[in-house]
N, C-alpha and C positions, 0 to 999 in steps of 0.2 A: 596586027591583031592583038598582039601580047600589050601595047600602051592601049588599045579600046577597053581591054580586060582589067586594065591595073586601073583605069582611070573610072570603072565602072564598080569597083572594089573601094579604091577611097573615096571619091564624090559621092558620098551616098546623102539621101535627102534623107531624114530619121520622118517617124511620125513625130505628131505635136504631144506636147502631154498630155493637153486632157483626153489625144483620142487614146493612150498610153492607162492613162487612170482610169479611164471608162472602160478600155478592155479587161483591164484586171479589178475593178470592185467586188466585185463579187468573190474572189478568190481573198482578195485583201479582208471581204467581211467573213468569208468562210474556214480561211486556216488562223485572219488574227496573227500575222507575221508579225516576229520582234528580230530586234539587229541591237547587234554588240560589235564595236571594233569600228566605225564608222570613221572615228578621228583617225584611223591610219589611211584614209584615202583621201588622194589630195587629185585635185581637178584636174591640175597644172603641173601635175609629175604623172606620165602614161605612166601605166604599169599592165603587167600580163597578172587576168585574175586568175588563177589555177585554183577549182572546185572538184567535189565529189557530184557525182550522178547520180540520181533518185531511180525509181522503179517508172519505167513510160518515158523519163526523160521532158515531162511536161507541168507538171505541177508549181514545183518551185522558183523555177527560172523567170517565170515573165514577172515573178514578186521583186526578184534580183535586182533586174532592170529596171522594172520603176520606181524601187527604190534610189538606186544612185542619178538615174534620170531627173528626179524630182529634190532629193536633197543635196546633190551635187552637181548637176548638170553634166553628169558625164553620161553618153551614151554607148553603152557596151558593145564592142561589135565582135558576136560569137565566130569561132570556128565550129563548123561544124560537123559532124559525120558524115560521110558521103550518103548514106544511104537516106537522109532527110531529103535530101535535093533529087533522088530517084524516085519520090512519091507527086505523083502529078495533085495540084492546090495548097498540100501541107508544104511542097517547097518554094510556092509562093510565097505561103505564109513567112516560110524563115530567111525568106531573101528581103520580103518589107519592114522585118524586123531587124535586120541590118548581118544577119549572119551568112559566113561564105565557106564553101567548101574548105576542109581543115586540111591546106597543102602549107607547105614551106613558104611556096612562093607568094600564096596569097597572105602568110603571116609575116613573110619581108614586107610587103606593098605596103600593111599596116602599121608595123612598126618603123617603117620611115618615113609613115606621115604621120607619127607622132599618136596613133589612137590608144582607147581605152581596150584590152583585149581580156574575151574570156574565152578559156577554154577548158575544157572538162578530158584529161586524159585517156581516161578509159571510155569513152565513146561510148559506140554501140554497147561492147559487149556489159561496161555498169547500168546500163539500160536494161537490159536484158535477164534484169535477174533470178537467183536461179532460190530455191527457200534455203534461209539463214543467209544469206548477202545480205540483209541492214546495214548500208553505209560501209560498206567491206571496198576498199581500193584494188579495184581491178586492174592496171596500169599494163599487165605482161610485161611487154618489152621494150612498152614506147616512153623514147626518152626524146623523140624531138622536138617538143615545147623547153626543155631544158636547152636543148642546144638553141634554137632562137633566142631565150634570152641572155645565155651566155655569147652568143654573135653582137646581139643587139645591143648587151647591157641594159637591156630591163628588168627593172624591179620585181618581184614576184610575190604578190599578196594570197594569202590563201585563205578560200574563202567556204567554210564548213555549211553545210546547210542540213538542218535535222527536222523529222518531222513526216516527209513525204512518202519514207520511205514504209513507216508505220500506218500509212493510211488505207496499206492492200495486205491480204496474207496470199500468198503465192499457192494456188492450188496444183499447179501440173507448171513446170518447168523444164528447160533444156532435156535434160535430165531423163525425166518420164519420156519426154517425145524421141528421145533416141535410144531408149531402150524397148522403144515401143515397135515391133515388127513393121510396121507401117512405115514408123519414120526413117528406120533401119535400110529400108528398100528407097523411100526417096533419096536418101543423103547419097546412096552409091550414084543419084547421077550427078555426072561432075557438075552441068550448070545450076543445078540446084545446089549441091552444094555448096560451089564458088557463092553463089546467090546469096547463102546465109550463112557465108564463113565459118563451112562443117562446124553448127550448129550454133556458133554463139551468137548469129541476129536471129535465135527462136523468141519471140517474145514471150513473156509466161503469161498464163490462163491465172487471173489473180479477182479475189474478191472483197469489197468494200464493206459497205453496210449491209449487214445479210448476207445472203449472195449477190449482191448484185455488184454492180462496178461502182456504182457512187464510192467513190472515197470517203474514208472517216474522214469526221473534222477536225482532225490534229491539228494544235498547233504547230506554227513552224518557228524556225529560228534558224538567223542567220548571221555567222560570226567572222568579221572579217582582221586578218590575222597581223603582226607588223611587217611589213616587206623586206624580203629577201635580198640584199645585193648579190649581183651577179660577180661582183667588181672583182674576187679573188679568184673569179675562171676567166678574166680576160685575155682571149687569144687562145681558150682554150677547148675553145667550141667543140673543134673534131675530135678529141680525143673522148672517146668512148669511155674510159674510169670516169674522167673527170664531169662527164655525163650524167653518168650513174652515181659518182658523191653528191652533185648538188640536185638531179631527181631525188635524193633519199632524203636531202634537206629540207625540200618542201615536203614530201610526202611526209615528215612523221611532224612537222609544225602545221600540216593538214588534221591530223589525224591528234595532235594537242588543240584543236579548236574545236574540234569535234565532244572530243572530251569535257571542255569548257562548257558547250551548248548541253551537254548533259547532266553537268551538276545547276545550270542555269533552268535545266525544266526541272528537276526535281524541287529548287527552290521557289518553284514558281505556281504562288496561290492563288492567281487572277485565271482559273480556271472556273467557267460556269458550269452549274449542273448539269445540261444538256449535252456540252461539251464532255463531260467525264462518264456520263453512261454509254454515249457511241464510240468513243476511242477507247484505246486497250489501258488498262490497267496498269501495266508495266514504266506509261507514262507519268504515271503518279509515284511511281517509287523511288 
């Protein structure tokens, strides 16, 4: 059973590009994605891409992928939260886009066949955000992306993406919903809790254009960072500091990309008018 699983984990067939760039045009014509940091990704050296999570977890990501798809030829293969893969069609959806349950085991299977891997630390709960989260690293406790690459000695590129998360303002969040008597009384039952991991997969009630859900048309931007060696934690997987020293090394060369991508919009004048009366203001500054 376990080589059916591995062998249905790496033999993956990808889509073609253009059905790849047909899925995303529209988003490509709508958010007008730029990328910086492109020369640090190399085809022919896998590496682990470690990102931040948007608000919905669905915006930015499929720009990701058809960017290195098309000017690199590498096909990303996400890990991903368990909870995509419990939603009956949407976990269709991320099993033909090449993404697998984010286990250990399925990040060994990839990483010794050599793939391109992304994965997004904070999961669910950076999905799930709460108001004032803007690109804020929710991470808690998980540090086993860092122990795979310190196992594997893969590189570790990181990879900022701004934009997504300014395209909703978050109206009722975690937050409200459990300070709410209502939610107060659901959350005591354990399987509902368990369900939504006493509270953090509440998704927020968030609005775009007006009220509605359309998203602004922010632009987006995505800044990919120089890689990480694993090389001075070799052998040093288990130990738990050394864990936590080099998660803190990508998290704060995450969060200096981040920063990058922000003085990259503020200098940036290829903003159309229509584009600057529907997005927020703050993006102009």
């Amino acid at each position: 059973m376990d080589a059916i699983v591995k062998k249905d984990i790496v033999h993956f067939d990808p889509p073609s590009l253009r059905a790849v760039e047909k899925a995303t045009a529209f988003s490509r014509f709508y958010f007008n994605p730029q990328y910086f940091g492109l020369e640090n990704v190399d085809a022919l050296k896998p590496a682990l891409y470690v990102s931040n999570h948007s608000i919905y977890g669905v915006l930015d990501s499929p720009l990701l992928f058809e960017k290195l798809f098309k000017d690199k030829n590498i096909v990303l293969r996400s890990l991903g939260d368990h909870f995509h893969f419990e939603v009956p069609l949407w976990r269709d959806i991320m099993t033909e886009g090449g993404a697998v349950p984010g286990t250990r085991e399925n990040c060994a299977h990839l990483m010794e066949a050599g793939e391109h891997i992304l994965v997004y630390p904070g999961g669910g709960r950076e999905v799930a955000k709460r108001k004032g989260e803007e690109y804020k690293l929710t991470w808690k406790t998980r540090t086993g992306f860092a122990h795979m690459a310190m196992k594997y000695q893969y590189p570790v590129i990181p990879v900022a993406a701004l934009g997504a998360d300014d395209a909703y303002d978050v109206v009722y969040d975690a937050y409200d919903f459990m300070q709410n008597p209502v939610g107060r009384w659901l959350l005591k039952n354990k399987t509902v809790a368990d369900k939504l991991r006493s509270g953090d997969m509440l998704m927020p009630i968030a609005k775009g254009i007006g009220p509605t859900l359309i998203p602004r048309p922010e632009k987006f931007y995505f800044g990919f960072g120089t890689p990480i060696s694993p090389a001075a934690f070799k052998g040093k997987e288990d130990d738990k500091e050394m864990q936590w020293q080099f998660r803190m090394q990508i998290m704060d060369a995450l969060e200096g990309e981040l920063n990058k991508l922000r003085l990259h919009r503020q200098r940036d004048t290829k903003v159309s008018l229509l584009r600057k009366l529907l997005t927020k203001k703050k993006n102009q500054q």
